[in-house]
C-alpha positions as CSV (number, residue, x, y, z in Angstrom):
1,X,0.0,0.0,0.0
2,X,1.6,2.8,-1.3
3,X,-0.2,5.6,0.4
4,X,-2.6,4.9,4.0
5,X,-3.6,6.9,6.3
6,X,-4.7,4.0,9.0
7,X,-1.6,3.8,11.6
8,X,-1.0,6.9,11.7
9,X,-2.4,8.1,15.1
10,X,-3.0,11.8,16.4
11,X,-1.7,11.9,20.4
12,X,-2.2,15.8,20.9
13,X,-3.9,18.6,19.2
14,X,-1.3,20.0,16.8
15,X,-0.6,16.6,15.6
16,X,-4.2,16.8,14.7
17,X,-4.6,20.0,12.9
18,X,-1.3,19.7,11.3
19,X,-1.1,21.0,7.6
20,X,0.0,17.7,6.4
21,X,-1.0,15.1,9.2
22,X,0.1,11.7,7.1
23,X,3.4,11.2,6.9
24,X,3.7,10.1,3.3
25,X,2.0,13.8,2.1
26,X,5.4,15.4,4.5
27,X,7.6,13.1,2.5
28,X,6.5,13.9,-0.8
29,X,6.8,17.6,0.0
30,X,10.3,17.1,1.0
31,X,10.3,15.3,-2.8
32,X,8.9,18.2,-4.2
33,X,10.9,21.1,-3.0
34,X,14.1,19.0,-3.1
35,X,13.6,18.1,-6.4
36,X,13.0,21.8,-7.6
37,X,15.8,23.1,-5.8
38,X,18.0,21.0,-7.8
39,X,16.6,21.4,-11.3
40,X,18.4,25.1,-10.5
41,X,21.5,23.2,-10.9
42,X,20.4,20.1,-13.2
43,X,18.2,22.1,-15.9
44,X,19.4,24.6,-18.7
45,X,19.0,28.4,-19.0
46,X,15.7,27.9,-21.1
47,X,13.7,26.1,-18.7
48,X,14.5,28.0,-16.2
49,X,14.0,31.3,-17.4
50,X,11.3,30.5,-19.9
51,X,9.0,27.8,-18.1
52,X,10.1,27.5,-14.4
53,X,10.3,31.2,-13.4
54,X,7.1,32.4,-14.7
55,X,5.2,28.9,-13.8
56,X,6.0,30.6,-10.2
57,X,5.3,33.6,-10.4
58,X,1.8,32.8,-12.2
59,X,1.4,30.4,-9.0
60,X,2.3,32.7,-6.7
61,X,-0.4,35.2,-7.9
62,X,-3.2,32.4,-8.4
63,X,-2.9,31.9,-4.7
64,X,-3.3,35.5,-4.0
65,X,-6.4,35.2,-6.1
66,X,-7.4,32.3,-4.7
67,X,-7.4,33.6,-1.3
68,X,-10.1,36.4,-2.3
69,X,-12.4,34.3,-4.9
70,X,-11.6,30.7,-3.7
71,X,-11.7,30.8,0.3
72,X,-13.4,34.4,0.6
73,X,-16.2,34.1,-2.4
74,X,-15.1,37.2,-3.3
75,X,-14.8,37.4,-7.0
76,X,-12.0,39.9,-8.3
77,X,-10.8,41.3,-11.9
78,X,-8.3,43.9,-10.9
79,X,-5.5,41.0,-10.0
80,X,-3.5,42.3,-13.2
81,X,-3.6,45.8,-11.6
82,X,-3.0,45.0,-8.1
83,X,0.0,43.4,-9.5
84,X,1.1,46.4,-11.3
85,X,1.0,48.2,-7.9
86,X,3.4,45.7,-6.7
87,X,5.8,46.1,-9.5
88,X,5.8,49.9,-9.5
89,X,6.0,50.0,-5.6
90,X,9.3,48.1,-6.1
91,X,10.9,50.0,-8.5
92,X,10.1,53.5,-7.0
93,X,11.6,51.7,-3.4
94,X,14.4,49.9,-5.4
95,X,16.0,53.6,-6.8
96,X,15.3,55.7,-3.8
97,X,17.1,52.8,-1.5
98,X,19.6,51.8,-3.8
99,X,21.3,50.4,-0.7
100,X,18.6,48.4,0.7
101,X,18.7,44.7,0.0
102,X,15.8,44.1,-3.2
103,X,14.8,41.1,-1.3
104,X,13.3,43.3,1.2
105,X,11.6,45.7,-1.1
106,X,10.7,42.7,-2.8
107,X,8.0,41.8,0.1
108,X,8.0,45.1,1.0
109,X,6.3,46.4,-2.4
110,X,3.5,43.5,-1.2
111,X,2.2,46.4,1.4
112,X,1.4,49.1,-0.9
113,X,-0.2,46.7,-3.0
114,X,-2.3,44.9,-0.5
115,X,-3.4,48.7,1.0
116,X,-5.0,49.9,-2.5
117,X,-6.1,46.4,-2.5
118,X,-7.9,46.9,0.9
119,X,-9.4,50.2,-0.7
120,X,-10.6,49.1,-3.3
121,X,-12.2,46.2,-1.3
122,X,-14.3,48.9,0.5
123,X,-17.3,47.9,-1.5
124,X,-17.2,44.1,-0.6
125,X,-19.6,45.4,2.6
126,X,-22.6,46.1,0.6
127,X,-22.0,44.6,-2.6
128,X,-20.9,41.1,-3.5
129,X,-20.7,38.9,-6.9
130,X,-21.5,40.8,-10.3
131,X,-21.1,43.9,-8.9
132,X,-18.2,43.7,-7.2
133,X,-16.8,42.5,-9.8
134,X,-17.2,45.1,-11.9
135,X,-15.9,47.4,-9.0
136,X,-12.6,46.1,-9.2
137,X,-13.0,45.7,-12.9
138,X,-13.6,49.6,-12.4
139,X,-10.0,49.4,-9.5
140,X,-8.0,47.8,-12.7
141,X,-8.8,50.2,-15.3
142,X,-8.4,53.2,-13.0
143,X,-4.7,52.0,-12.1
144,X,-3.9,51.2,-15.6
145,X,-4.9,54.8,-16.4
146,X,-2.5,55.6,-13.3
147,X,0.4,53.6,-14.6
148,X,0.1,55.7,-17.7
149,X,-0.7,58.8,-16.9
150,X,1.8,59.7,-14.2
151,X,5.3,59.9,-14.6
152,X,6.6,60.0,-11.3
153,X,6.2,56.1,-11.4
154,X,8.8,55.4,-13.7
155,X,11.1,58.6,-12.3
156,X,10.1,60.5,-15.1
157,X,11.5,58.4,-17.5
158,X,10.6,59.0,-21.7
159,X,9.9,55.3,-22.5
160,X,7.6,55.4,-19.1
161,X,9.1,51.5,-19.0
162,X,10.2,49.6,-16.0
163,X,13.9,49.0,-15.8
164,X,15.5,46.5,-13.5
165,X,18.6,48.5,-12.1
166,X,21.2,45.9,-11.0
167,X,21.0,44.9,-7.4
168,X,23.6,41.9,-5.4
169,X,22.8,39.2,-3.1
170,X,25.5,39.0,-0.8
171,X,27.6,39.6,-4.0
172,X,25.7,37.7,-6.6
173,X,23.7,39.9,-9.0
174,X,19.7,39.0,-8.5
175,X,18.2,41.7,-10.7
176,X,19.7,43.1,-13.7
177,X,20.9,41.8,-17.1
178,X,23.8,40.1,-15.3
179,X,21.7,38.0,-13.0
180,X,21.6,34.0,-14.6
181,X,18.6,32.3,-14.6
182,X,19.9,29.9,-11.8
183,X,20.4,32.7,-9.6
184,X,16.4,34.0,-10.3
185,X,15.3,30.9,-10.0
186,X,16.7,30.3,-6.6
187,X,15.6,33.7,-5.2
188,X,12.0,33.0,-7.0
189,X,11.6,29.8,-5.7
190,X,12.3,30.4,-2.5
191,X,10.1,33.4,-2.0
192,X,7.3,31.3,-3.4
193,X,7.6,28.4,-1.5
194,X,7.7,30.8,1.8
195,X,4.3,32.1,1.2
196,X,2.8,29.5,0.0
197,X,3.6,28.0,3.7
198,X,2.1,31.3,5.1
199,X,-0.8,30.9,3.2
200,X,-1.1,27.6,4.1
201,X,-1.3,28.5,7.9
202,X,-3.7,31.3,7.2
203,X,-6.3,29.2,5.6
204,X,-6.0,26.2,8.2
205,X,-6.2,28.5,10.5
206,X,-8.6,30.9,12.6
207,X,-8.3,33.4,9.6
208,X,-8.8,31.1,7.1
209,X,-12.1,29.7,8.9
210,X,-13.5,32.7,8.8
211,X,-13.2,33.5,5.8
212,X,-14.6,30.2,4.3
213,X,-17.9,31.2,6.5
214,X,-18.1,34.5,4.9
215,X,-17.7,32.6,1.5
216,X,-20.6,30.2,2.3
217,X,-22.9,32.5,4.2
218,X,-22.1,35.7,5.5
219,X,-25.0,36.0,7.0
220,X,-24.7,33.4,9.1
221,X,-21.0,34.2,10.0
222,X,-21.9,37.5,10.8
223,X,-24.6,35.9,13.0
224,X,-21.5,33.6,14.7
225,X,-19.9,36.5,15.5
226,X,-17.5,37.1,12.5
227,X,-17.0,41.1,11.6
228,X,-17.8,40.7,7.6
229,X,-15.9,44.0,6.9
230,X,-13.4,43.3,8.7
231,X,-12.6,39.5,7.2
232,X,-13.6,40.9,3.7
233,X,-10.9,43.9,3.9
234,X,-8.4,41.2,5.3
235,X,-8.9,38.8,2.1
236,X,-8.6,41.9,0.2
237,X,-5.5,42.9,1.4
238,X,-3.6,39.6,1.5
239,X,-4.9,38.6,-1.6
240,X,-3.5,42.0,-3.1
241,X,-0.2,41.3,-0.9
242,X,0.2,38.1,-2.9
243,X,-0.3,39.5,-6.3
244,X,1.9,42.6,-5.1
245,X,4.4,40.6,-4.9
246,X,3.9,38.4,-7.7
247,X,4.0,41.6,-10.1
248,X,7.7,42.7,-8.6
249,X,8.7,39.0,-9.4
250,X,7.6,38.7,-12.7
251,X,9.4,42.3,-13.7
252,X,12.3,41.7,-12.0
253,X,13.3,38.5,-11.8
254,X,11.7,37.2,-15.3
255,X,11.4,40.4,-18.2
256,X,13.7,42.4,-16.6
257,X,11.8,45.4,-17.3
258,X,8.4,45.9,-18.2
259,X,5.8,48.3,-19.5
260,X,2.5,49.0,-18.1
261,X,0.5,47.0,-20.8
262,X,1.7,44.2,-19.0
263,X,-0.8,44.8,-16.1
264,X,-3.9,45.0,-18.4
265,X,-6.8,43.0,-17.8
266,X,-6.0,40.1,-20.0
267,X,-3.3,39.6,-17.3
268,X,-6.5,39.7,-14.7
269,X,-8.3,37.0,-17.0
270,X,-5.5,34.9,-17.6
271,X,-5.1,34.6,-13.3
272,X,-8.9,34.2,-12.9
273,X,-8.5,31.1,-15.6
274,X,-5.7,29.5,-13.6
275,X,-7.3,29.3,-10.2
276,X,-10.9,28.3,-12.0
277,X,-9.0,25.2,-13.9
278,X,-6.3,24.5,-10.7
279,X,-9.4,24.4,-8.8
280,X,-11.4,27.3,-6.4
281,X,-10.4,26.9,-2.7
282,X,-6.8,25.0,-2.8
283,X,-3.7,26.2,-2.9
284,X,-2.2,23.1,-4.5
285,X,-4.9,23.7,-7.1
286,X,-3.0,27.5,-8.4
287,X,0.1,25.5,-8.9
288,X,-1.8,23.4,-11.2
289,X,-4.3,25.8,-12.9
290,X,-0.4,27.8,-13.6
291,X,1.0,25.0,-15.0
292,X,-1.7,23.8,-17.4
293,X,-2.3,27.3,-18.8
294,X,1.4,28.7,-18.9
295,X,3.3,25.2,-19.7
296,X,0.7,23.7,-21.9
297,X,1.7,26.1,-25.1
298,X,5.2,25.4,-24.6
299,X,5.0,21.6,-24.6
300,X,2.0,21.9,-27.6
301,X,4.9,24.2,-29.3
302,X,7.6,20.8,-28.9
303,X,5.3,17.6,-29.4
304,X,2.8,18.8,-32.2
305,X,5.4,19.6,-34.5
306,X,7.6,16.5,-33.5
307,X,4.6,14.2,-34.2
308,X,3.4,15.7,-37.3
309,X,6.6,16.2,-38.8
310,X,7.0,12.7,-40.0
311,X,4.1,13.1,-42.1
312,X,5.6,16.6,-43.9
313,X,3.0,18.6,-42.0
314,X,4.4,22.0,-39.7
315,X,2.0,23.7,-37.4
316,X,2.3,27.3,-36.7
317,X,2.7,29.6,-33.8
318,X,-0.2,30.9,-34.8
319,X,-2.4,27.2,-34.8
320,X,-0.8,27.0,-31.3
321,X,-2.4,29.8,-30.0
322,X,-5.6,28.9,-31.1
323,X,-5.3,25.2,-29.6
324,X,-4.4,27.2,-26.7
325,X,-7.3,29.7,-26.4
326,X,-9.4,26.4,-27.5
327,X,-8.5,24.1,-24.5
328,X,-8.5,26.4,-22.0
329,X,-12.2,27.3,-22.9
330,X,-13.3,24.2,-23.2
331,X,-11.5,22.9,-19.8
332,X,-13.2,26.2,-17.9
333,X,-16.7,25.1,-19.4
334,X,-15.5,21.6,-18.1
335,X,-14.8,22.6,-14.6
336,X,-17.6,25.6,-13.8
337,X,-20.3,23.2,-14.8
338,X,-19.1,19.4,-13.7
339,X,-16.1,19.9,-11.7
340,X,-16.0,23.4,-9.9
341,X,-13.0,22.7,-7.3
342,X,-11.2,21.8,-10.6
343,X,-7.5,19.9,-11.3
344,X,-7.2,19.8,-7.0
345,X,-10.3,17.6,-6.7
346,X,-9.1,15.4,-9.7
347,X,-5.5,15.2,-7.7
348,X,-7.4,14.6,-4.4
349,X,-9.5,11.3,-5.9
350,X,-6.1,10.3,-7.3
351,X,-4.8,10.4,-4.0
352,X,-7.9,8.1,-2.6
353,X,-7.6,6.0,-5.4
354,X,-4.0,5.3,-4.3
355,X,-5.5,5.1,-0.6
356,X,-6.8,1.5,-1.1
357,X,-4.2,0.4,-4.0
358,X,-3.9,-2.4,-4.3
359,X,-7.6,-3.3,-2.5
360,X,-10.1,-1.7,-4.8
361,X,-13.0,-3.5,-3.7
């Protein structure tokens, strides 16, 4: 039996509301995060920098999300923007405190992000589904318009770009165009898997419980004694925190500069798809929802032509795409009408299915 959970006895209460209480899901953590700290040394410059680094950062932001719409049912379209305010935050910090260590504006640019987040979350009181949607459709257009229209973000500069000034790591260049792609990967890795953990705590936690009432009936939490304004604002802010940070990882540590058109709303839609596939309320669900949607075109890109290419037939970036735009469609249909906690629940009923292996019956 390769995976059981009878034997495994709980003899106090942390034992029992223990994050991972079975020993074999604490092994195959350890699996996990050993095994991607030493692809930084095993794998080449592409996948890092091309597939590994953004797969993070993607993730890293779909739990931020997921926080607000999955745990909260608080549905949001302003992640793109909130993300912006992160990567902006960081560079204004970054060339005022040249000195400063960019790991520390790194979390610190999460703050100013996860305050305009907590603004904008203001209407969550009185409003909730469509129309706070289109509120913080309304919070990412506005800060779009910000991101453009003021030039003391960028320092006044004429391309009104993002430029990623180089910064060391006890010596080792993190951002700039000398940083390798081992060395981004490391310090992106890292950072994810340390909030992850926090938000791991948070939603197994007193926090987290509260906000799951709200999501189910805030009525009746507000009944059990829960503020709703006060646990709304909260998912707002560290939902906004999370993407905050996200946004000064993925200008940073994967373009190496950026313009404000990254932070549109397709950026927003393309979040909101990844947590909806990965699967609403999990966290191991955003790393999947990430991966499907940001990996799939690449591996399409290597195995359609390698299989058709035996016949004389060459597919296109182009017919990519639209496979691309196609599956994804078709998998959110999928999952919003018969599966709604998505690739997580599929991964969970794998996990059962290995539960009673090799006893079926």
């Amino acid at each position: 039996m390769l995976y059981r959970e009878a034997g495994q006895y709980k003899t106090n209460y942390a034992a029992d509301m223990a994050i991972f209480p079975l020993r074999e899901d604490r092994v195959g953590i350890a699996i996990i995060i050993l095994a991607a700290y030493s692809l930084a040394f095993l794998g080449n410059s592409f996948l890092l920098q091309a597939v590994m680094i953004p797969f993070l950062v993607f993730s890293l932001a779909a739990i931020g999300l997921n926080i607000l719409t999955g745990y909260t049912g608080l549905l949001s379209l302003g992640t793109g923007a909130f993300m912006g305010v992160g990567a902006y935050a960081c560079y204004k910090l970054m060339t005022a405190f040249p000195g400063v260590n960019v790991i520390v504006w790194i979390f610190a640019s999460g703050f100013f992000s996860a305050a305009v987040g907590a603004l904008f979350g203001l209407p969550s009181l009185r409003i909730k589904g469509f129309y706070l949607a289109v509120a913080t459709l309304a919070a990412q257009f506005f800060l779009q318009w910000c991101f453009i229209r003021i030039p003391w973000l960028v320092n006044y500069n004429v391309s009104g770009a993002l430029d990623a000034p180089l910064r060391t790591l006890f010596g080792v260049p993190v951002v700039g165009a000398t940083a390798t792609p081992q060395t981004r990967y490391l310090v992106v890795l890292t950072i994810v898997i340390l909030l992850t953990w926090i938000a791991s705590n948070l939603v197994h936690g007193r926090i987290g419980r509260a906000w799951i009432a709200i999501r189910d009936m805030d009525l009746a939490a507000e009944l059990m004694g829960i503020r709703p304004l006060q646990t709304k604002l909260l998912a707002f802010a560290v939902s906004s925190y999370y993407c905050g940070v996200a946004g000064a990882l993925l200008v940073f540590l994967w373009y190496g500069g950026a313009e404000y058109d990254v932070f549109n709303i397709n950026q927003s839609f393309f979040i909101l798809f990844m947590v909806i596939i990965g699967g609403l309320g999990s966290l191991i669900g955003s790393f999947f929802g990430a991966a499907l949607i940001f990996i799939m075109p690449i591996v399409l890109g290597i195995v359609l032509p390698a299989m058709l290419s035996p016949f004389g037939l060459s597919v296109g970036a182009d017919v990519i795409e639209h496979l691309r735009f196609m599956i994804v469609g078709a998998l959110i249909i999928f999952f919003l009408i018969v599966e709604p906690h998505g690739l997580a629940r599929l991964w969970q009923i794998g996990k059962q299915k290995l539960l009673v292996w090799p006893f079926p019956y």
